[in-house]
N, C-alpha and C positions, 0 to 999 in steps of 0.2 A: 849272874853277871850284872852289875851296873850298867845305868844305861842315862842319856840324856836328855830332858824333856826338851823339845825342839820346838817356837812359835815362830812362823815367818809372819809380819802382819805386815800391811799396806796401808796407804790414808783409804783405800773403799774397804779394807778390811783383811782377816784372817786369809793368808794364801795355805800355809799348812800346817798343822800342831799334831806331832808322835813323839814316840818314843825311838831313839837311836844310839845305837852304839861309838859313832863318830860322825864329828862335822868338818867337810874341809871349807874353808872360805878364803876368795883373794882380798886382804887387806890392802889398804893403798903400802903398807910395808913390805906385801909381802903374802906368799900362800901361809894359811895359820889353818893346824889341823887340832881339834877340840875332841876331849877323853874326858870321860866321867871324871870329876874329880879337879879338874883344871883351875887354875885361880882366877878369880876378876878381872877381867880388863873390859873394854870397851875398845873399837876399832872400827874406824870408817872403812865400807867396804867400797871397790871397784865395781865395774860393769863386768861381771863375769861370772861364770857356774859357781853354786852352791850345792856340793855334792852330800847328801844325808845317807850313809851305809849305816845297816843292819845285816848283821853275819854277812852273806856272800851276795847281799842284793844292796845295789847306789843306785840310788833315787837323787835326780840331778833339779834343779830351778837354777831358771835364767831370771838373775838379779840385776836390778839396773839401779846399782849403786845406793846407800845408806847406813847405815849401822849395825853392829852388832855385839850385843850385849853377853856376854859369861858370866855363869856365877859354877859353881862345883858342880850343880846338879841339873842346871839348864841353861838353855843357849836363845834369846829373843834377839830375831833380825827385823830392823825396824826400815823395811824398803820404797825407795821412791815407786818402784815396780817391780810384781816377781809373776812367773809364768812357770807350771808345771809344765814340762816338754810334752805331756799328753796335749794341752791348751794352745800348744803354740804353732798360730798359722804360718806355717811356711810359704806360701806364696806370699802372703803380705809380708813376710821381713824379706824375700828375695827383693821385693819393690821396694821395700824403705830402704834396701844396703843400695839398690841401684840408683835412686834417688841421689843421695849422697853420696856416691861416687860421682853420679856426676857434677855436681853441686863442686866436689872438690876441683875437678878438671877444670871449669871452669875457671877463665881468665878474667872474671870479673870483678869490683873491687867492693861492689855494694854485698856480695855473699860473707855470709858469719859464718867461718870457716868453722872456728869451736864447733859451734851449732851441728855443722855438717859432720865434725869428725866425734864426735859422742854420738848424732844419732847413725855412723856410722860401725863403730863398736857397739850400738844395742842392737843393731838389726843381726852383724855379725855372732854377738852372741845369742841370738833367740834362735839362729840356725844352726849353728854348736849343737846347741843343750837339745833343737826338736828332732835332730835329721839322728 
């Protein structure tokens, strides 16, 4: 059976490189799920799980948004941040989603909301993909 050669790399480096039978990824389009054999695209991804299956085992990384590359026979995500669910502190993202929840509540006018609501979808997602 075909299979997909899979790089997730980061600016400090290599988060994980196998071999897998499918990729699913959330594109800013859209979820896009990747089969040996796939055509070329390129596709900015979202702040969300990267699920890597092999037969009856998914293997998930919490991606905090960047690219990803296709080609037929391999798959390179090129991420601002990625975290194997084994790696990721759960207490410290419950702190950073509580952060920025309250950050959002607040009535204030000097808070960068953006700011608050992406690092409230990354804290969100690193609890996802660890719990």
């Amino acid at each position: 059976m075909k299979t997909l050669e899979v790089s997730v790399v980061t600016p400090s480096g290599p988060v994980l490189e196998g071999s897998f039978d499918m990729v699913v990824c959330k594109a800013e389009t859209g979820e896009i799920g990747i089969l040996p054999g796939h055509i070329p695209l390129v596709a900015p991804l979202q702040i969300s799980a990267v699920r890597l299956k092999t037969g009856s085992e998914t293997k998930q990384l919490a991606v905090n948004g960047g690219f990803m590359e296709v080609k037929p026979d391999k798959v390179t995500i090129l991420a601002q941040s990625a975290e194997k669910a084994s790696e990721i502190d759960i207490q410290r993202a419950k702190s950073a989603k509580e952060r920025a929840e309250r950050r959002l509540q607040a009535k204030q006018d000097n808070i960068d909301k953006i700011r608050a609501e992406l690092a409230l979808k990354r804290a969100t997602n690193r609890l996802n993909i660890g719990s």
